[in-house]
N, C-alpha and C positions, 0 to 999 in steps of 0.2 A: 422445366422446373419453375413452379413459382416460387418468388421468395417471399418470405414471412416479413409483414412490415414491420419498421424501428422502430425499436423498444425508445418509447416516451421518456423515460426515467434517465436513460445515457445521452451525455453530452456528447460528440463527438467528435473530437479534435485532432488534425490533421491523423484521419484515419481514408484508407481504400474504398473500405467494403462499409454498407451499412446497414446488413443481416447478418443474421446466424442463421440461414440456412444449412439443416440437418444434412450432415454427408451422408454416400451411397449407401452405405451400410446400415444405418441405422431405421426402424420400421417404421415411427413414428416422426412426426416433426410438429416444435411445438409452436403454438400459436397463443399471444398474447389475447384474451377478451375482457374488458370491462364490464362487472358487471353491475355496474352502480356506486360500490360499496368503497370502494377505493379511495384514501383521502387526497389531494389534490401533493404530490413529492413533485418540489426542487429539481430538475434532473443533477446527474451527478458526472463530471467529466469523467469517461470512460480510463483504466487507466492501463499499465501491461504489468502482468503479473508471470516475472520467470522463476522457473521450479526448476532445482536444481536435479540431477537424475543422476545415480551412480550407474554407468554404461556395463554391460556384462564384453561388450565387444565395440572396436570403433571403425574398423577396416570393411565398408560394404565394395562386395565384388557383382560388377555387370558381365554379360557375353554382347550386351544388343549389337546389333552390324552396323547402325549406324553413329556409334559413340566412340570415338578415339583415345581410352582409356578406361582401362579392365577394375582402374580399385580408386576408391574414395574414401574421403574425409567428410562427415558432416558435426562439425560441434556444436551446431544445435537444429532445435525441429521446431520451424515453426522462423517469423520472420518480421521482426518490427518496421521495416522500409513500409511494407502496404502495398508492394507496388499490384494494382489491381488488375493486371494483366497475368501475374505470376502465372507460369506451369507447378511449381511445386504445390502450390492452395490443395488440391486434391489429395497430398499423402497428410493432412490434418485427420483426414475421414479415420484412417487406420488408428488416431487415437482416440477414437469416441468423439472427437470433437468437430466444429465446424470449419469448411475452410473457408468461410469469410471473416467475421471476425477476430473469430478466436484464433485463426491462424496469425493474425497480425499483433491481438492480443495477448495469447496463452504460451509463452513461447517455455520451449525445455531448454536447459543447457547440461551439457556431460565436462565437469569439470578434472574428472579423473581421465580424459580425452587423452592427455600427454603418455601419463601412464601407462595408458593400455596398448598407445600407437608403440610408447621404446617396449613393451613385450610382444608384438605381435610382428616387427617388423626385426625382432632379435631372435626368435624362433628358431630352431636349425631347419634349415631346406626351404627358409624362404627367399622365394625368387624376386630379387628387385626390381621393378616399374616405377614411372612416376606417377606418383599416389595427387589425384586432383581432388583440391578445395571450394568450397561453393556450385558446385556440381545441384544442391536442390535449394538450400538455403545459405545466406549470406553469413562467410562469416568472421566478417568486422562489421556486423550489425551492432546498434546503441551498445549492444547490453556484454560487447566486448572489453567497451572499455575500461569496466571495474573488472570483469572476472578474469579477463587477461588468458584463456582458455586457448587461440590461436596462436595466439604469442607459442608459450609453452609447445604447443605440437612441433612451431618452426624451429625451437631450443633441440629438442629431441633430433630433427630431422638435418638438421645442421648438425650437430654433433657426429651423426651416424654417415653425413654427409649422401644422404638420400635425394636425389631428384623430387620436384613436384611443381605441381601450377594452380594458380590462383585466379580463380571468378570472382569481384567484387564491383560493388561503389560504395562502399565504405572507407571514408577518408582516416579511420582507426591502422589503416594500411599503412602510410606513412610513418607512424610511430614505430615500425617493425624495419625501415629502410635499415640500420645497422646491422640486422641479421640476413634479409633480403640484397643488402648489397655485396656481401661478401658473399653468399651462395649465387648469385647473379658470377661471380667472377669468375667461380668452376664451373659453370653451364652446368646448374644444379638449379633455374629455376625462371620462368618466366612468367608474367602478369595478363590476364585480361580486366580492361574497367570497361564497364558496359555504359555507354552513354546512349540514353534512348531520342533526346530531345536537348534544343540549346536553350528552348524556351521556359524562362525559368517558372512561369506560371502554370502551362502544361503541366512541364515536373512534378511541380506542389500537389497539382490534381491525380494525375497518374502514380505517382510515388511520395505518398506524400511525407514518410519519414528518412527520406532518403539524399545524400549530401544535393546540394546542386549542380548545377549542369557545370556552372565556373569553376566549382569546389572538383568535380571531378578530371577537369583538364588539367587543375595544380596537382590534381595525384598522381595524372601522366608526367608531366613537367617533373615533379619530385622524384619518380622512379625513375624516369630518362635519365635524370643527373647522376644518380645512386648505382648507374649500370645496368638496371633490371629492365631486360626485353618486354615491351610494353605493347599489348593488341588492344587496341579499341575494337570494341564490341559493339556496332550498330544495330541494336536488338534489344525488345520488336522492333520489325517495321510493322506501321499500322495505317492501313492505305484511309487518304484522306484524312489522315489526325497527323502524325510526324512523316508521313514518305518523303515530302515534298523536302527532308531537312537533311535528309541521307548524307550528300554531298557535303554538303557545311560540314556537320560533323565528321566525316572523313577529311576536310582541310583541316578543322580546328584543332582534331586530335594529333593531328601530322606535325602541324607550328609546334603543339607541346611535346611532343618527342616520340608519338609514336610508329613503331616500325613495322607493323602489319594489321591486317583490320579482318574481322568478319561479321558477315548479317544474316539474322533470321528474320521471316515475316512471322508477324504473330500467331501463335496457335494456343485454340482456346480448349484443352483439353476437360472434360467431365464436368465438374461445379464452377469450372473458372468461366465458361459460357455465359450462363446464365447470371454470376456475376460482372461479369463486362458490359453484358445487355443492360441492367439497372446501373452499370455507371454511367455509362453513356446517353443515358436517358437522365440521370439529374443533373449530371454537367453538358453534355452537349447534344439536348433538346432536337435540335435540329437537324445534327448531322448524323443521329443515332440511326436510320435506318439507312443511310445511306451507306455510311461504315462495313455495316454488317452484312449488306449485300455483295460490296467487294471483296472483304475477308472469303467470304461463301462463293466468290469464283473462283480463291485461290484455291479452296481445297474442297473439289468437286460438288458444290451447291451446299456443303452442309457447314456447321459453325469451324467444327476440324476432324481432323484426317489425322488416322493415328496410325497410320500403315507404317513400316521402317522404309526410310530411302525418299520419303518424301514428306514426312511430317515437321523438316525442317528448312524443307525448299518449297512446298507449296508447287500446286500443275497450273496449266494452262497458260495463256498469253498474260493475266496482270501479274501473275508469279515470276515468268519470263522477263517479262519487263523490268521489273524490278531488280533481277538480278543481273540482266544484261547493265542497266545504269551502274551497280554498284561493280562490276569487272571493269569498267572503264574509268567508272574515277577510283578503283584501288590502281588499278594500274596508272594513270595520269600524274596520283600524288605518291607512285611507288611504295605501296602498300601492301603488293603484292608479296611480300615475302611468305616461304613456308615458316610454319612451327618452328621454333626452336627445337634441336635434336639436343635432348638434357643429357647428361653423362652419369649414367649407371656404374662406371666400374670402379669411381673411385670409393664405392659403398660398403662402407668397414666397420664392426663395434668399436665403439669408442673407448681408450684407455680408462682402465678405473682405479683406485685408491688401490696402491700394492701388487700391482700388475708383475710382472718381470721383465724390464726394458730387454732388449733386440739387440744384439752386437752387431747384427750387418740390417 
């Protein structure tokens, strides 16, 4: 895929991507031409524009073999971090829109999210699991912190006293420790913070609206204190950009409290490819082809591999390698722990206004 070049007119401020290349779907893709007549515009800093959406349903169910939880939460579509490496960039396409920018710009949010999760999880004959969060998109993203949409789901799922677990780097997380730490007590819930890089400049580049690298080890440190099982997430790994930092971040996250770790090497599914290749070539000129050649031995010569069972381990000897390092130093810094096993049975409706109390 080629991308369409920057639109002249948009400023761009700590953003990822910097196209709107047309998702798979769509037939056409459009191309800016000049032709003459155009008077000389100011550009204008790019800005994020969230729409709110009244959700029909919030509960998405998977089967895939290689994902460790059958039902999800996502409270919104779409992802102001930026982070340029995303897998999710590609579910943009399904809304007509691009997953370069407008994924990082256009973002949806389901504010009726609470609502829908206490009727679909109060149902009769529903089976309870732990329902995981930030599974595509982030979410104690920016645009949490007014609409307060997460919050709400953890109000509902703590009342019901429902298991779940949380994907983030959004330091909006802490704000939630009061509700997270007392479900943290019933083994009703554990945290993963994804730390990709210690390098705070890296960071800016690869994610660039996303807390920092320091801001995220005081989110481990805060949730340690709070009681809440904490995994650092070392993902991507991106060979020749962050591999080399694996380790560190496995100590660092360890000092601030956390109790188990895991890693994926990068994978660049459908439009995130050919996105990565244009970042990598405005910010790192030099190492860009080199990048991409090692990526392409982890998953059979090509940019990725979408097969199940391997599209999150990656084959051959640098994939090996990589994971042989990180089995040694999880094990080294006792990292090694399994998952938390959450507890399903204490899962009850919650008393309501005029109930008839229980003699025994």
């Amino acid at each position: 895929m080629t991308l369409p070049p920057r639109n002249p007119d948009e400023a761009l401020l700590a953003r990822g991507a910097a196209a709107r290349p047309a998702g798979r779907f769509e037939p056409y893709q459009s191309v800016r031409e000049d032709d003459g007549w155009d008077s000389p515009i100011e550009p204008a800093t790019l800005r994020t524009d969230v729409t709110l959406e009244r959700a029909r349903s919030i509960l998405a169910r998977n089967d895939s073999p290689d994902i460790p939880f059958d039902r999800s939460v996502n409270p919104y579509r779409g992802c102001e971090h930026g982070c340029i490496y995303c897998f999710a960039r590609p579910s943009h396409a399904y809304l007509g829109l691009s997953p370069g920018l407008d994924f990082e710009t256009k973002i949806t949010a389901k504010p009726n999210a609470p609502e829908l999760l206490a009727q679909e999880i109060g149902r009769r004959g529903y089976a309870v699991a732990p329902i995981a969060f930030g599974t595509n998109t982030d979410p104690y993203q920016p645009a949490e912190s007014s609409l307060r949409i997460m919050r709400g789901c953890l109000e509902v799922l703590c009342d019901w006293h429902h298991p779940l677990s949380v994907v983030t780097r959004g330091a909006q997380i802490l704000r939630d420790l009061d509700i997270l730490g007392g479900m943290a007590a019933l083994r009703l819930v554990w945290v993963g913070v994804s730390i990709t890089t210690l390098d705070a400049k890296l960071a800016r580049e690869m994610e660039p609206r996303a807390p920092a690298p320091a801001t995220r080890l005081r989110m481990i440190e805060g949730l340690a204190q709070a009681g809440v099982p904490v995994r650092v997430m070392a993902a991507p790994m991106i060979p020749s950009l962050n591999d080399h930092e694996m380790e560190r971040i496995l100590q660092a996250a360890r000092d601030a409290g956390a109790r188990a770790a895991s890693m994926i090497p990068v994978r660049l599914p459908l439009e995130v490819a050919p996105l990565f290749r244009d970042w990598l070539e405005r910010r790192h000129p030099g190492k860009a082809a080199h990048v991409m050649s090692r990526i392409q031995a982890m998953r059979g010569g090509r940019d990725n591999d979408p097969r199940f069972g391997s599209r999150f381990r990656g084959e051959g000897p640098e994939a090996e390698l990589l994971h042989q390092r990180f089995r040694l130093a999880r094990k080294r810094l006792g990292l090694d722990r399994a998952e938390p096993v959450l507890d399903c049975s204490l899962f009850a409706q919650p008393p309501r206004a005029g109930d008839q109390l229980s003699l025994f």
